[in-house]
N, C-alpha and C positions, 0 to 999 in steps of 0.2 A: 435437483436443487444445487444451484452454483455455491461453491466454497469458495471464503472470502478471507484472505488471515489479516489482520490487521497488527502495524508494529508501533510502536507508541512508548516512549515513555514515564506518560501523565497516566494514571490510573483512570482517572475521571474521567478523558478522551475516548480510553478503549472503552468501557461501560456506558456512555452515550452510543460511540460506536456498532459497538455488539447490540447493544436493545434497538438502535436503529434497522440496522440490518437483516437483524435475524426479525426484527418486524415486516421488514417489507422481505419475505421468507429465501434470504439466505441463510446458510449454516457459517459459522463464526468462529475462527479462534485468535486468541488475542494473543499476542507475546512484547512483555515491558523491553527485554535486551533484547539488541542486536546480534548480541553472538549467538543466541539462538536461532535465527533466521534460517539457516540451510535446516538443521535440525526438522524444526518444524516442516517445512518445506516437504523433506522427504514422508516425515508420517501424515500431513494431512493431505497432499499432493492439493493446494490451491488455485481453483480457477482465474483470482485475482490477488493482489497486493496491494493495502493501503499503507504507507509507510512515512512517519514523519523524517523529516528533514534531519533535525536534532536528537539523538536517540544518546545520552548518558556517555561521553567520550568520541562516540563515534558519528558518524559521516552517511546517512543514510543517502546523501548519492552514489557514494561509493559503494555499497553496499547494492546499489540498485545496479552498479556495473558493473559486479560480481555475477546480480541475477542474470544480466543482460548477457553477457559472455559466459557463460557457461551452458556447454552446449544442453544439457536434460533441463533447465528452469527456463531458458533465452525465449520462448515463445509464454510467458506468463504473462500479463500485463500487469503493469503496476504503474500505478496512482500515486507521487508524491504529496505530504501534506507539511504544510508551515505556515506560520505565524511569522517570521524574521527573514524569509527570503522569496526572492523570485524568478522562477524558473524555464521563462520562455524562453530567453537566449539558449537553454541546453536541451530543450523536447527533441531538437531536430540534430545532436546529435549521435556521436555512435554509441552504442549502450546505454542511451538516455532512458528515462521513465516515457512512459507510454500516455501519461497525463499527469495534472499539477493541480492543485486543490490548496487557492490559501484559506488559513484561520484568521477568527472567526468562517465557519462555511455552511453554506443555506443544506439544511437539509436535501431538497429536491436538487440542487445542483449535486450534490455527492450523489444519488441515486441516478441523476441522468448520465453522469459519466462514469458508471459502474456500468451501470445497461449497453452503453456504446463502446466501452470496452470489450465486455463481454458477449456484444454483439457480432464484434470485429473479427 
């Protein structure tokens, strides 16, 4: 079963999220801060990252190029998600997210690019 950690936040985001997910049978853990992020990281060791944009102060690009460069997380893929931006100009560059997910997002579209990620 692929582990998925989702950062977020919206409370209500992660819990759509999480029931999403762990519906179609991933395992799930959710974290509201950012500063949490390695944390977590180390104890649930996740297959993927879904990560908002806007995380409470902080800069979840930035944070995606923290995952990206460091050498134990840099092979994770992560899934940016946002309402207020748009992220194709930086997919292709260095430490970028692995993929981009804006809000409002169709369910099956967040599940096909988990799968293709994960497929990857």
């Amino acid at each position: 079963m692929s582990r998925i950690l989702a950062v977020d936040d919206d409370q209500g985001i992660l819990e759509v999220l999480q029931f999403i997910l762990e519906d179609s049978g991933y395992e799930v853990k959710t974290i509201s801060d950012g500063h949490q992020l390695f944390d977590a990281i180390r104890e649930g060791q996740p297959d993927l990252i879904l990560m908002d944009i806007m995380l409470n102060g902080l800069d979840g690009r930035d944070l995606c190029k923290h995952v990206k460069s460091n050498d134990t997380t840099h092979d994770i893929p992560v899934i940016m998600i946002s309402a207020s931006h748009s992220l194709g100009d930086v997919l292709h560059q260095e430490n970028a997210p692995d993929d981009f997910l804006a809000k409002p997002f169709d369910i099956n579209v967040l599940l096909s690019k988990i799968e293709r990620q994960l497929a990857a």
